[in-house]
N, C-alpha and C positions, 0 to 999 in steps of 0.2 A: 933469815930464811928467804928462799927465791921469792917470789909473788907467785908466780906463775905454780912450783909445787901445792904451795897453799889453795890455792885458785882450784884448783884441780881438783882437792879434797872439799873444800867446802862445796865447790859445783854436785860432787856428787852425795853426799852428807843430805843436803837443801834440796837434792831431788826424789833421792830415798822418804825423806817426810813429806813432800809434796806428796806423794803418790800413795803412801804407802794407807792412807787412811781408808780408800774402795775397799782394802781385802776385808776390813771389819765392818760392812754392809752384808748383811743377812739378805741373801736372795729370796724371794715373795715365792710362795709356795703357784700361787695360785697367775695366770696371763691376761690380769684385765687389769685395765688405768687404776682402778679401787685399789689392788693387792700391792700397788707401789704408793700407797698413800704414807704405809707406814714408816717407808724411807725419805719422806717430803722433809723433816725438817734435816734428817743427816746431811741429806745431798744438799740445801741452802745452806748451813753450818761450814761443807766440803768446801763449797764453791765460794763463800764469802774469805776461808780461810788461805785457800789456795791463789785467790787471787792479790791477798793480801800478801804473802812470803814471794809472791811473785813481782809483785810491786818493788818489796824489799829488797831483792835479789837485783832485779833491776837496778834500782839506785844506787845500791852498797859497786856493781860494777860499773856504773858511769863513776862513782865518785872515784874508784879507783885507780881510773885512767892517768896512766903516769908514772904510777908506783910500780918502784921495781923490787924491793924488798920490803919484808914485815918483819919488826921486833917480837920481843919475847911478849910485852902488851898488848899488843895489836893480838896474837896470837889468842892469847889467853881470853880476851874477851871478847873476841868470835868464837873462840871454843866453849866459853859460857852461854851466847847468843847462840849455837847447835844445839845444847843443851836444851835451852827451854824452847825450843824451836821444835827439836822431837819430841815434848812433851805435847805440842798441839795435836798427831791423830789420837792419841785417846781423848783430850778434852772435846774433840770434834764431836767425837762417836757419844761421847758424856752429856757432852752439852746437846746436841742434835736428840740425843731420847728424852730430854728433860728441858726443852729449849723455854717454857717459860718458869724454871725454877731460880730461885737466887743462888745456891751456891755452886753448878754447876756452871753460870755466866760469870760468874765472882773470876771463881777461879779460872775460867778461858780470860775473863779479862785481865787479871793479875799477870799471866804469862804472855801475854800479848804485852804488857807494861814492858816487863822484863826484857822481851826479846828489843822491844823499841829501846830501852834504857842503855844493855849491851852496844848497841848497832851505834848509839849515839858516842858510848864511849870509846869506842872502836874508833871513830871518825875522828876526835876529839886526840885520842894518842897519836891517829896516822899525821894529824893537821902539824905536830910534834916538828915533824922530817921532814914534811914532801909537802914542799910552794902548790903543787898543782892541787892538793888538797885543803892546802890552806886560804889558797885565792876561794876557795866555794865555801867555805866556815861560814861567814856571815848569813848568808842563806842559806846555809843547812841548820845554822843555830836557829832561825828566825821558823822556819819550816817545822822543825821538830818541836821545836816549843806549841806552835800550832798544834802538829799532831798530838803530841802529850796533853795538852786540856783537852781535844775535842772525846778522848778516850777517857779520861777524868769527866765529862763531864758524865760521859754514857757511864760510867761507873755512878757516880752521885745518884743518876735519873735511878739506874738499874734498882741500886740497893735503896732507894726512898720510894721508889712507883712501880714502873715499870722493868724487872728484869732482861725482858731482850734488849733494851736502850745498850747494853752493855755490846750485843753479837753487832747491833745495828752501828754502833758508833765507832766500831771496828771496820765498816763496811766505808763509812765515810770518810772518816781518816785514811782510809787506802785510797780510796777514787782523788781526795785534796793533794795526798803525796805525787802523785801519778801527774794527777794537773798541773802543780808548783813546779816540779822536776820538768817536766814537760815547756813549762815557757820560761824557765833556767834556760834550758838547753837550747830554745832561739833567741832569747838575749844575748848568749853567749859564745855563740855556735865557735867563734873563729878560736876563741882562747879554751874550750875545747877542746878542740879537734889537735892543738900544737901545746899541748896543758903538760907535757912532757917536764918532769922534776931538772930543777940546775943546779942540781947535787953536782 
C-alpha cells in the first residue's frame, strides 16, 4: 500500500484520540477557580497523555521519511498501535477521576506499554525494506529500550509505592523521546533531509 494513503488514515485515527477525550469532561456547574478543581487531575492526565501520542506521532513521521510504501506488517501493527491508542481517552477520563489508585494507573500504564511495543514493532518490520529506516535502527533500538525501562520502572514504583509513579513515568519518558529524537536530528541533519530509500 501507498505510504502516503496510510499516512492519511492514521493522521486522522491519532487525531480523533488526541482530541476526543475534552468531550468526556463534565462542565463545573458552578464560575469560580474552586468549581474546576474537580477537573485538575483529568486535565493533568489529558495534557500528559496528549503530549505524549504527540511526541509519538512526531517520531513515527520523522522515522518515516523515505518510505514510500507499507506492507501488510507494517500495516497490521500500526493498526494494533490505533487500537490501544484509542483506548487512551477513556483510561484518561479513568485514570484522571481515580489518579492515585493502582488499578486505574496499571492499566493507563499497560496500554502505554502496548502502544510503545506496537510503534517499536512497526519500526523493527519497516527497518525490513527501507535503508532510510534502517540507517536510524541503532538509535531507535537504543532510545526505545530507554523508553521501555523508564515506564517499567514507573510501573515497579507504581504497583510497590507510589501509584502515579506510573502517570508520572509516562510523562518522562515522553520529554526523553522528544530530547533523544531531537539531538538525532542535529547529528544528523544532512542524511536526513536526503534519507530517501535506494529501492
Amino acid at each position: 500500500m501507498s505510504k502516503d494513503r496510510f499516512v492519511a488514515f492514521f493522521d486522522a485515527i491519532m487525531a480523533i484520540i488526541m482530541t476526543i477525550v475534552v468531550l468526556e469532561f463534565v462542565i463545573p456547574d458552578g464560575t469560580k477557580w474552586s468549581d474546576l478543581g474537580t477537573l485538575g487531575y483529568q486535565i493533568i492526565a489529558y495534557a500528559i497523555s496528549f503530549f505524549w501520542l504527540g511526541g509519538m506521532w512526531i517520531n513515527i513521521h520523522n522515522l518515516w521519511h523515505g518510505v514510500d510504501v507499507v506492507d501488510r506488517g507494517v500495516l497490521w501493527t500500526n493498526i494494533a498501535m490505533l487500537f490501544f491508542s484509542s483506548m487512551i481517552p477513556f483510561l484518561v477520563v479513568y485514570v484522571g477521576r481515580n489518579m492515585n489508585e493502582l488499578v486505574p494507573q496499571l492499566l493507563y500504564g499497560a496500554d502505554v506499554m502496548l502502544v510503545t511495543v506496537c510503534n517499536w514493532l512497526s519500526i523493527e518490520l519497516l527497518a525490513r525494506h527501507h535503508q532510510c529506516v534502517k540507517r536510524q535502527l541503532p538509535s531507535f533500538r537504543l532510545s526505545m529500550g530507554i523508553d521501555i525501562l523508564i515506564k517499567a520502572v514507573g510501573v515497579v514504583v507504581g504497583v510497590t509505592v507510589y501509584p502515579l509513579a506510573i502517570m508520572i513515568s509516562v510523562m518522562v519518558a515522553m520529554v526523553f523521546s522528544v530530547a533523544w529524537r531531537r539531538v538525532y536530528e542535529r547529528k544528523h541533519k544532512t542524511a536526513l533531509d536526503t534519507g530517501a530509500d535506494e529501492e
